[in-house]
Each structure stands twice: as C-alpha cells, then as structure tokens.
Residue frames as a rotation matrix with the C-alpha (Angstrom) as fourth column:
UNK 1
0.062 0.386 0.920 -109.08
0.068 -0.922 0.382 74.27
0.996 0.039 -0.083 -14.51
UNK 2
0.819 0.574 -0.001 -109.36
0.017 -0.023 1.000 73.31
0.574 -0.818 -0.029 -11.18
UNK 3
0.447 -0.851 -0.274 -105.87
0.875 0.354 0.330 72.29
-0.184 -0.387 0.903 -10.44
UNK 4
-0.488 -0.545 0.682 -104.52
0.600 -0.777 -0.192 75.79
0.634 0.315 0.706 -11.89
UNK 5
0.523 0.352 0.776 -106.94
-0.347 -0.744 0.571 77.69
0.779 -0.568 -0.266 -9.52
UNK 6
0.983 -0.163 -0.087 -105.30
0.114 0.165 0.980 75.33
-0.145 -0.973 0.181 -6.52
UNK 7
0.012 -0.995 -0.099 -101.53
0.963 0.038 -0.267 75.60
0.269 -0.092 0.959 -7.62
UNK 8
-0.222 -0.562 0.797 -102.15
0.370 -0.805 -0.464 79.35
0.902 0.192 0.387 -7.69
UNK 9
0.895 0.277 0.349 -104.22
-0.294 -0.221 0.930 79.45
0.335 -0.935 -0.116 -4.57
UNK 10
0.605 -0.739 -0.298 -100.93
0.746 0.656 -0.112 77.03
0.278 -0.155 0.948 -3.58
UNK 11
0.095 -0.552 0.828 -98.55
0.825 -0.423 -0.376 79.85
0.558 0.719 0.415 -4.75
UNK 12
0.318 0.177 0.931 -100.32
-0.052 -0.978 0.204 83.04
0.947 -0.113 -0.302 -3.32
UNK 13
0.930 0.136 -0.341 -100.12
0.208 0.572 0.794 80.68
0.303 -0.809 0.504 0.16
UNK 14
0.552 -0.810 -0.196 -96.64
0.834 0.537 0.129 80.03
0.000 -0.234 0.972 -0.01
UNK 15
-0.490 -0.499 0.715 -95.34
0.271 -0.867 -0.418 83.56
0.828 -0.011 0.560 -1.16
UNK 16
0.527 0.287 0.800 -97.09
-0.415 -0.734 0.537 84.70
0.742 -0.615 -0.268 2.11
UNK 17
0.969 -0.241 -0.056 -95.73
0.236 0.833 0.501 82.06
-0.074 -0.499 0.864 4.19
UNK 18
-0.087 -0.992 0.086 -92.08
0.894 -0.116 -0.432 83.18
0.439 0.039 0.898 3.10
UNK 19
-0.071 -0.014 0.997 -93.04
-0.107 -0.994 -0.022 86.94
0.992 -0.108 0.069 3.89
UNK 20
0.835 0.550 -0.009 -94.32
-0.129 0.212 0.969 85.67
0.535 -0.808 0.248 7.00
UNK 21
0.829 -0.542 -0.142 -91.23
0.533 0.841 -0.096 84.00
0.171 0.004 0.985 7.50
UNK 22
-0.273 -0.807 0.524 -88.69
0.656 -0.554 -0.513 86.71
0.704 0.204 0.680 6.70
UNK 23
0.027 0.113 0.993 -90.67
-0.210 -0.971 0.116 89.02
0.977 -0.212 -0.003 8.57
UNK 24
0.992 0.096 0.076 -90.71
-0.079 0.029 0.996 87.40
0.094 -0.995 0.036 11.97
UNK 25
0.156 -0.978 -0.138 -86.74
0.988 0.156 0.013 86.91
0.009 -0.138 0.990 11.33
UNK 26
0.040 -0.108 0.993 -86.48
0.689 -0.717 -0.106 90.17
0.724 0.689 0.046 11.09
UNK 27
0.503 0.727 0.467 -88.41
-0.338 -0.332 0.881 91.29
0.796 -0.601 0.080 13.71
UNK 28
0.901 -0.425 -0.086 -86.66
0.318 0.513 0.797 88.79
-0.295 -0.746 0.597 16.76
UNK 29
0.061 -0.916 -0.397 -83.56
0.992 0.010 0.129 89.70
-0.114 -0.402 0.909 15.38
UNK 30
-0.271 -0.135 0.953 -84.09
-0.194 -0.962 -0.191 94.04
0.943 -0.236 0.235 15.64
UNK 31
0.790 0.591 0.162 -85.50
-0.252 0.072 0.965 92.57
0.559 -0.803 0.205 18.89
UNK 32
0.803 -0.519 -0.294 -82.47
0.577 0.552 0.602 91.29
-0.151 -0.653 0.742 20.33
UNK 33
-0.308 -0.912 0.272 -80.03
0.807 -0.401 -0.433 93.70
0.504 0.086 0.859 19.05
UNK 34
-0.002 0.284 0.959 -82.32
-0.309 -0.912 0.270 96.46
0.951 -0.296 0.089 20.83
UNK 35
0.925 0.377 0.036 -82.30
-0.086 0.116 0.989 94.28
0.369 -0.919 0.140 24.04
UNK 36
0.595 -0.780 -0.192 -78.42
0.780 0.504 0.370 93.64
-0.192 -0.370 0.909 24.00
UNK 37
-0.298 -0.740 0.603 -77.10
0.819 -0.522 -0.236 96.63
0.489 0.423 0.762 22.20
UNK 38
-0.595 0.158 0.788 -79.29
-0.422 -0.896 -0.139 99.50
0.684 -0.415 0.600 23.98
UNK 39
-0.880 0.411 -0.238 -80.99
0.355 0.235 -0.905 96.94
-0.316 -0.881 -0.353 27.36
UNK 40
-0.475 0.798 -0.371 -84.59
-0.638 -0.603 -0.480 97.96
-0.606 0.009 0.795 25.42
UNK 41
-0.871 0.271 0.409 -87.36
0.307 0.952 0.023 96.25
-0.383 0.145 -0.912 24.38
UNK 42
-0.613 0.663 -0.431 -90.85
-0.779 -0.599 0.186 96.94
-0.135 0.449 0.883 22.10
UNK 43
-0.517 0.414 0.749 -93.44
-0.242 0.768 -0.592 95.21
-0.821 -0.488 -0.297 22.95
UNK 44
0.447 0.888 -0.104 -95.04
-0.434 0.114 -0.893 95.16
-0.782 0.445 0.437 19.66
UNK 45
-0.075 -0.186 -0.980 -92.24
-0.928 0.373 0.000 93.19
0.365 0.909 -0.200 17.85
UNK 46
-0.961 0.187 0.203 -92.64
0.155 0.974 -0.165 90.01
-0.228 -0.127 -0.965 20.23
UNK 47
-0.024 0.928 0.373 -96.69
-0.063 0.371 -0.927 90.41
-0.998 -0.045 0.049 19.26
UNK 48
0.435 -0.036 -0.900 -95.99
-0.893 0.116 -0.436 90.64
0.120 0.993 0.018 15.04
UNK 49
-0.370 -0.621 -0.691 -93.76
-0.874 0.484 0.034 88.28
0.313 0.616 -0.722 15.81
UNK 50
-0.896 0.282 0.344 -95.99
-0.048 0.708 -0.705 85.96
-0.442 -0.648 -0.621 17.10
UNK 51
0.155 0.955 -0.254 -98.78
-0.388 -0.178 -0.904 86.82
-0.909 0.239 0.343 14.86
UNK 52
0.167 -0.447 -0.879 -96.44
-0.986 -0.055 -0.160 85.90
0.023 0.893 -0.450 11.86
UNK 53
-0.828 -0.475 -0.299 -95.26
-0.517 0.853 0.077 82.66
0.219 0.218 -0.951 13.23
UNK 54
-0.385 0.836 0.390 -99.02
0.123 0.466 -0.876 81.45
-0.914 -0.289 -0.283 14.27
UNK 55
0.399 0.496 -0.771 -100.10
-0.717 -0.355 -0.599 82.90
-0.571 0.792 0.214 10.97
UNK 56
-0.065 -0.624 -0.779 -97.16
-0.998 0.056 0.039 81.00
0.019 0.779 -0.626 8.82
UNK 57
-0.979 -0.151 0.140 -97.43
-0.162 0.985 -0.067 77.48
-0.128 -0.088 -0.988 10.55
UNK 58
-0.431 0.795 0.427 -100.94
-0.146 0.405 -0.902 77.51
-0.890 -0.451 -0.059 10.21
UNK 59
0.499 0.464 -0.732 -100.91
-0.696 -0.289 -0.658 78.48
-0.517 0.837 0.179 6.42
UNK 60
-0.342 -0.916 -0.210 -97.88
-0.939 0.324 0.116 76.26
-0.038 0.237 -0.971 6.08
UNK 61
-0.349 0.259 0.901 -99.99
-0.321 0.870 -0.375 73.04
-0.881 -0.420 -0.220 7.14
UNK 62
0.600 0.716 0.356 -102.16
0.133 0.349 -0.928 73.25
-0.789 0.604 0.114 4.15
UNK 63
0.495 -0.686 -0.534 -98.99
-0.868 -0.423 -0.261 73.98
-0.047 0.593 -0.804 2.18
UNK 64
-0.757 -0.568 0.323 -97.40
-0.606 0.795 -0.022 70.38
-0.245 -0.212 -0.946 3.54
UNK 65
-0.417 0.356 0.836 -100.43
0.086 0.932 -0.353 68.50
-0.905 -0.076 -0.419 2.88
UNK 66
0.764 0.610 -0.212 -101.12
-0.323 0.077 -0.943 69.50
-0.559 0.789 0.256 -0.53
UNK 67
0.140 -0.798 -0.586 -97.50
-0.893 0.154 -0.424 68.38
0.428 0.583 -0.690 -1.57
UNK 68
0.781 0.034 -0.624 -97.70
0.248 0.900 0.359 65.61
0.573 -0.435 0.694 0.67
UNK 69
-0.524 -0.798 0.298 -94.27
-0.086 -0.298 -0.951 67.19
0.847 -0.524 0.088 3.17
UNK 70
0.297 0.529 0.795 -96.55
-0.884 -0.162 0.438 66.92
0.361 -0.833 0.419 6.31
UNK 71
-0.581 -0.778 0.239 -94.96
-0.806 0.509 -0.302 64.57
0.113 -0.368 -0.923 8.99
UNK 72
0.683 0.488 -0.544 -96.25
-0.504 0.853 0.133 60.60
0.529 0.183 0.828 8.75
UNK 73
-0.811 -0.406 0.422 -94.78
-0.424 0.904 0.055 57.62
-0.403 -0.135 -0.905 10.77
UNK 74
0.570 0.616 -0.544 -95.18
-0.813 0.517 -0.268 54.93
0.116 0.595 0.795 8.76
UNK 75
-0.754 -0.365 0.546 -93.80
-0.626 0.651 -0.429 51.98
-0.199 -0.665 -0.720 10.91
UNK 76
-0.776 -0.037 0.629 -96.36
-0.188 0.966 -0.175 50.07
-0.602 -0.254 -0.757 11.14
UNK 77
0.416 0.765 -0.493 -98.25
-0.533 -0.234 -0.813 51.21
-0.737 0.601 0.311 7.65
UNK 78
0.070 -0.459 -0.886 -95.42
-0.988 0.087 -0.124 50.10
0.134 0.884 -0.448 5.73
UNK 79
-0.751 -0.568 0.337 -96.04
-0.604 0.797 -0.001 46.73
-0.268 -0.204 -0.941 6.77
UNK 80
-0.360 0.846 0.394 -99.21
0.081 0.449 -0.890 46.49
-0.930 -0.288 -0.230 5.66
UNK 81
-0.267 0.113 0.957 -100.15
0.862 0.472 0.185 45.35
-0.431 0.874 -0.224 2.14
UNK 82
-0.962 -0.247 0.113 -100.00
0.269 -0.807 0.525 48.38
-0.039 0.536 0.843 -0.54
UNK 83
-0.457 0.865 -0.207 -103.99
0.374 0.398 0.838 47.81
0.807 0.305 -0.505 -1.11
UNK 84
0.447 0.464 -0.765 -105.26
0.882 -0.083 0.464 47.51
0.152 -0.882 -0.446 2.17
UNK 85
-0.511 -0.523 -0.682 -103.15
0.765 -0.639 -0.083 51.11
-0.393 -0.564 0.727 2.96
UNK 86
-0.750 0.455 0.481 -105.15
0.200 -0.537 0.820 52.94
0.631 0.710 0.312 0.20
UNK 87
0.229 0.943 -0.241 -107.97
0.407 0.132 0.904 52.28
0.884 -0.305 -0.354 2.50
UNK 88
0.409 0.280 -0.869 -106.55
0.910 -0.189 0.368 53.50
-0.061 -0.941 -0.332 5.51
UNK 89
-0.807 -0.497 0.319 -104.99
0.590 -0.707 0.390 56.39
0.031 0.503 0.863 3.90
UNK 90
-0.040 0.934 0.354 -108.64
-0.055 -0.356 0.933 57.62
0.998 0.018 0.066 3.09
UNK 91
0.191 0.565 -0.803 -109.91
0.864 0.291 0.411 56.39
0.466 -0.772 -0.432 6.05
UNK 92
-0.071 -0.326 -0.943 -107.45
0.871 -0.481 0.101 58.50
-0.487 -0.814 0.318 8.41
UNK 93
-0.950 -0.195 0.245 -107.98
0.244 -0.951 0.189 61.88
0.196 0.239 0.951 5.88
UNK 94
-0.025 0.970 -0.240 -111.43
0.386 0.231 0.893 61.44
0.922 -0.071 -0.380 6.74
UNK 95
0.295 -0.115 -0.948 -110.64
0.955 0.039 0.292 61.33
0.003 -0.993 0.122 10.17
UNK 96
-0.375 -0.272 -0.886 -108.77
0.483 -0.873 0.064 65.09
-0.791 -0.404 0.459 10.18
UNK 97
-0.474 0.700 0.535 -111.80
0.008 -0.604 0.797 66.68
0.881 0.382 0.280 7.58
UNK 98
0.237 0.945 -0.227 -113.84
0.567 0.056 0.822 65.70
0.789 -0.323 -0.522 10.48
UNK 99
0.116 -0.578 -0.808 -111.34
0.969 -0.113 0.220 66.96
-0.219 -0.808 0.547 13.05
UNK 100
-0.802 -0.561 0.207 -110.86
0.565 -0.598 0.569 69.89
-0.195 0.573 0.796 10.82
UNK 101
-0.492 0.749 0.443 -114.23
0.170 -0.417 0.893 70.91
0.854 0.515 0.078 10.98
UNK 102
0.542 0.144 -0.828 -114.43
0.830 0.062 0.554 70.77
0.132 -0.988 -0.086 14.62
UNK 103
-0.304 -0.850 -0.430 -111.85
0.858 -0.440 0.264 72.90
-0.414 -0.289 0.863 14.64
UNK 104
-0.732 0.301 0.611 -113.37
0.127 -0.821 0.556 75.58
0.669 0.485 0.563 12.30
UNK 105
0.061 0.998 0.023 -116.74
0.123 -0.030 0.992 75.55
0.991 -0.058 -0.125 14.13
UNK 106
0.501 -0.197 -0.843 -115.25
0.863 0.047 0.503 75.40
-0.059 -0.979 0.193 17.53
UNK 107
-0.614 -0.738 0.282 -112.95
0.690 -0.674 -0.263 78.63
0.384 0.033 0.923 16.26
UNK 108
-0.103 0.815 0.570 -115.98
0.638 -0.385 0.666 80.68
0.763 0.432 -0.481 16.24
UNK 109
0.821 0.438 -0.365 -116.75
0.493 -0.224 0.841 81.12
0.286 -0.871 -0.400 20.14
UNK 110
0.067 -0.869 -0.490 -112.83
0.789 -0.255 0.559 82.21
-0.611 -0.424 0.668 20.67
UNK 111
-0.728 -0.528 0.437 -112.25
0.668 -0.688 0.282 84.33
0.151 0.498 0.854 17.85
UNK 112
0.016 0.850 0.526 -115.87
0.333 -0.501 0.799 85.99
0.943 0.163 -0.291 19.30
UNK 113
0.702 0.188 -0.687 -114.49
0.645 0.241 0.725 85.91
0.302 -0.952 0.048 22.70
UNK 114
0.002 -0.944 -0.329 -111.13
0.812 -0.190 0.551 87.91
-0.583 -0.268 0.767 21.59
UNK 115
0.286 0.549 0.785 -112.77
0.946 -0.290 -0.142 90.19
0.150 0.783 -0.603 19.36
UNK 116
0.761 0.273 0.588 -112.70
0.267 -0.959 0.100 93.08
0.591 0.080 -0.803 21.56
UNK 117
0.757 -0.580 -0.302 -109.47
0.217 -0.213 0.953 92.57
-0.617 -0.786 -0.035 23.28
UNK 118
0.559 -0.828 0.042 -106.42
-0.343 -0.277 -0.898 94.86
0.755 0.488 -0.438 21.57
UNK 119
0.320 -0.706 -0.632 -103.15
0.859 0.498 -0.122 93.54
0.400 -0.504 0.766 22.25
UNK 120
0.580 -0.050 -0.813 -101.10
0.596 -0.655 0.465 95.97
-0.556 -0.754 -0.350 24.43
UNK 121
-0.660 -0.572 -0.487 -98.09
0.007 -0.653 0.757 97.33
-0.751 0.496 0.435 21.56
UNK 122
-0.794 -0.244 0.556 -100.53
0.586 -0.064 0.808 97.34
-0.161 0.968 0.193 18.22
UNK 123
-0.389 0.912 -0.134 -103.60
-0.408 -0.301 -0.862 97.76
-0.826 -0.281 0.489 19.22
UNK 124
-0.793 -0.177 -0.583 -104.44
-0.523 0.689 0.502 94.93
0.312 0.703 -0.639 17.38
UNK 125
0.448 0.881 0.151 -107.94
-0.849 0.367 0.381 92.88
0.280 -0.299 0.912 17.47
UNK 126
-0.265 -0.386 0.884 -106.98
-0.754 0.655 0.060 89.73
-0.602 -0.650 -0.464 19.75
UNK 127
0.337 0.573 0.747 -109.47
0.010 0.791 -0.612 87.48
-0.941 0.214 0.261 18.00
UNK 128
0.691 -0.048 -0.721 -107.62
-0.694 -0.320 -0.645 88.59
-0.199 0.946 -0.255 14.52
UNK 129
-0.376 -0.788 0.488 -104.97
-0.913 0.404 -0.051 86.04
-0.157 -0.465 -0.871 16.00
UNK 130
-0.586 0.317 0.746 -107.41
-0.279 0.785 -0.553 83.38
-0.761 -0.532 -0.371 16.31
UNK 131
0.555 0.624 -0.550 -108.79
-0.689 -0.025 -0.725 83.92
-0.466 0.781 0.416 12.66
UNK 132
-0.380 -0.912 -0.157 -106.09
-0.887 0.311 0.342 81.27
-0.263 0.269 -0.926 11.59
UNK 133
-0.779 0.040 0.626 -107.60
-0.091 0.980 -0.177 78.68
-0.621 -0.195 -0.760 12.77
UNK 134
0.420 0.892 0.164 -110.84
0.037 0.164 -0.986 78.73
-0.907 0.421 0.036 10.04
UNK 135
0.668 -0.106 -0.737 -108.83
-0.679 -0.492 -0.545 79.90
-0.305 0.864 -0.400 7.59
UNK 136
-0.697 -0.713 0.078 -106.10
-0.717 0.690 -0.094 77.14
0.013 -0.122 -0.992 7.51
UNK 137
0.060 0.639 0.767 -109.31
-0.177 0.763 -0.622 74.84
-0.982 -0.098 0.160 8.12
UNK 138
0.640 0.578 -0.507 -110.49
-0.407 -0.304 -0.861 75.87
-0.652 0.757 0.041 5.14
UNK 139
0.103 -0.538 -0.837 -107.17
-0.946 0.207 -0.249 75.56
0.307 0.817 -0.487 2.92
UNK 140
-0.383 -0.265 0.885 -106.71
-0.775 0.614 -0.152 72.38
-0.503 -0.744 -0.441 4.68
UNK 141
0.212 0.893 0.398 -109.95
-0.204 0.439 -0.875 70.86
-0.956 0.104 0.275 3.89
UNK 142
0.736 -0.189 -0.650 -108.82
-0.669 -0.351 -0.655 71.50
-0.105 0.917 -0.385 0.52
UNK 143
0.030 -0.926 -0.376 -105.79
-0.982 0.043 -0.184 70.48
0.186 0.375 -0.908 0.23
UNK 144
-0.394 -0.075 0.916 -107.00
-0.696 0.676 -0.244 67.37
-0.601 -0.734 -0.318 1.85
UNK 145
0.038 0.978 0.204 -109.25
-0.283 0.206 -0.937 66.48
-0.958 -0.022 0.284 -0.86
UNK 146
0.572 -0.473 -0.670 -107.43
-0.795 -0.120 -0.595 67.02
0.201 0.873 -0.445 -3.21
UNK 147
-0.506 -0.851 0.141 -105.10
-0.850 0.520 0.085 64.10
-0.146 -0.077 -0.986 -1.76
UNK 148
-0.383 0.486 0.785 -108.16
-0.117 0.818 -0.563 61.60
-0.916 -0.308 -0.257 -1.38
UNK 149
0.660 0.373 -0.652 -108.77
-0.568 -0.319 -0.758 62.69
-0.491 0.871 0.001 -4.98
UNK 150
0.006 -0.920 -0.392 -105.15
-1.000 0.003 -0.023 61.59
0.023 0.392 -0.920 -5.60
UNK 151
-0.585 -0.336 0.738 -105.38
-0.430 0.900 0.069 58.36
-0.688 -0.277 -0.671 -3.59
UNK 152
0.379 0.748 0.545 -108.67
-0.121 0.623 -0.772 57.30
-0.918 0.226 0.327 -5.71
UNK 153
0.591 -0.011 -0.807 -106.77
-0.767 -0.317 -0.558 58.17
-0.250 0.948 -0.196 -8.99
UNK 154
0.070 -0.648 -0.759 -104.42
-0.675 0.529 -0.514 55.93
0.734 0.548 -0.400 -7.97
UNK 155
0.363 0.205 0.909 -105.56
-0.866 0.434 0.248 53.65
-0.344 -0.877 0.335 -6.10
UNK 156
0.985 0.152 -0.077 -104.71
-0.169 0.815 -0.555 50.80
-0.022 0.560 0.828 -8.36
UNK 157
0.444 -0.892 0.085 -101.02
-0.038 -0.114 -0.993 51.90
0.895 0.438 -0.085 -8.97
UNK 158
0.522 -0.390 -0.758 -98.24
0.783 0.571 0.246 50.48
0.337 -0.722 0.604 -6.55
UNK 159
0.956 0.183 -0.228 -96.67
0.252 -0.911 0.325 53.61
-0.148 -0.369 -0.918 -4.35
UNK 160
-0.115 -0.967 -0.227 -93.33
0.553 -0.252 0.794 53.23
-0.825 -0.034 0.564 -5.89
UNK 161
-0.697 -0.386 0.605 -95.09
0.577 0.199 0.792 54.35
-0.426 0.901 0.084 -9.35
UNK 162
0.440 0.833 -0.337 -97.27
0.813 -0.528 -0.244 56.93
-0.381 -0.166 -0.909 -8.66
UNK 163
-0.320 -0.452 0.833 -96.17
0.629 -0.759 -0.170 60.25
0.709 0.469 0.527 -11.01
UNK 164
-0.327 0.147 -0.933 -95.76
0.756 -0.551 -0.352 63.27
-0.566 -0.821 0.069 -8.59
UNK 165
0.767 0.627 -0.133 -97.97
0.525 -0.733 -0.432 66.38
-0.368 0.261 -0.892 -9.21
UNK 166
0.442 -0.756 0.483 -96.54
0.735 -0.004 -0.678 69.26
0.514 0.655 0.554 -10.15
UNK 167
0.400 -0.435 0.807 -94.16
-0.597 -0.792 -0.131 71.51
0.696 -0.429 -0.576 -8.83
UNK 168
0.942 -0.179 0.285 -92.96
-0.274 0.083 0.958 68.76
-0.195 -0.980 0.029 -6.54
C-alpha cells in the first residue's frame, strides 16, 4: 500500500520534472532566437526559466535518491567490508535527514523574507522560488527512508544480490 502511494507520488514527481524540463528548453531557446534573430530580449523567459530549472533539480534530487541515481564516490567505501558499509550507509542517510531538516526549517526565514518581493517580468512572488527548498526536503526525507528501509531489508544480503525495486 505504501509503496504504490510512493511510486505514484514517484511518477506525479517525475512527469513534472520532464515538463519542467521541456519547458525551460523551450523557453532559452525562443530566448535566443529573439536575441539573435530580432537583437530582443523578455525578461520574463530568463525568470520561468530559472524557476523551472531550480524547481526541476530540486524535485529531481528526491527522484535520484529514491532509485538510488544520486551521485556517490565510493573509493574508499568499496574497500571496506560489505557489513561494516551497511552501517555507514545508514549512518551517512542519517547524516542528510538531519541536514535535510536544517534545510527545511532554515527555508522558512527566506521564503518569509521574499514573500513580498515580485520579480520584475511576472510579477511573480520571490519567496515562491524559495518554496523548493521544503518541498524537495520533504520528498527527500522520504525518499530517504525509504532507502534506510531498503538497507535494513537487506542488510544481510551481499550488494551484488540485492533485487532492484521496481521500475528500475
């Protein structure tokens, strides 16, 4: 039950994340044909397009760490007994829940500080910009928990023989 509410939460994530995606391509490239073909410029596709790509990488994070795709050096983990990594595996997701909650709770004072400032082409709330950064906590957290869920399921089982979720 749970896992079907998080693939589709997953899902809804990711189909925005592509829109996101398409739409800031879009956007940068009617921008440049309007600065090269007619020397003009609109200031309100460099701010979408900047709201899109802050928006997408931030939804995108919690998209890479529930599939596990989220960048890892693992130099000088992979040298350390399979066992003993389980433990620091946890350990360090620990470590960015706690970071991750800093990060929500610290959003607060900024996205209350930008609240009333409109950008200059949408007239757009400033602080609507800065609402990423809870929200993305949030899936985060999640998506995080779901891995430390994972690691305890298999904590026993050697990391060549672990069965990937689905959809990966």
């Amino acid at each position: 039950m749970v896992c079907k509410i998080l693939n589709t939460i997953d899902r809804i994530i990711g189909y925005i994340v592509v829109f996101l995606f398409a739409l800031s391509v879009v956007v940068l490239f009617y921008q440049v044909v309007l600065r090269y073909a007619f020397s003009a410029s609109n200031i309100w596709a460099e701010e979408l397009s900047t709201f899109s790509i802050v928006w997408m990488c931030s939804l995108g994070c919690a998209l890479a760490f529930r599939r596990y795709k989220h960048i890892t050096i693992t130099t000088i983990s992979d040298m350390i007994p399979w066992k003993i990594r389980r433990y620091i595996d946890i350990a360090s997701y620990l470590l960015i829940i706690v970071f991750l909650a800093y990060a929500f709770f610290s959003s607060f004072p900024l996205i209350k500080a930008q609240w009333n400032v409109y950008t200059t082409g949408f007239r757009v709330r400033q602080g609507f910009l800065y609402t990423c950064i809870p929200v993305s906590a949030v899936f985060m957290v999640i998506s995080i928990m779901e891995c430390i869920c994972d690691k305890i399921k298999n904590f026993n089982v050697e990391p060549g023989k672990v069965v990937a979720k689905d959809g990966d």
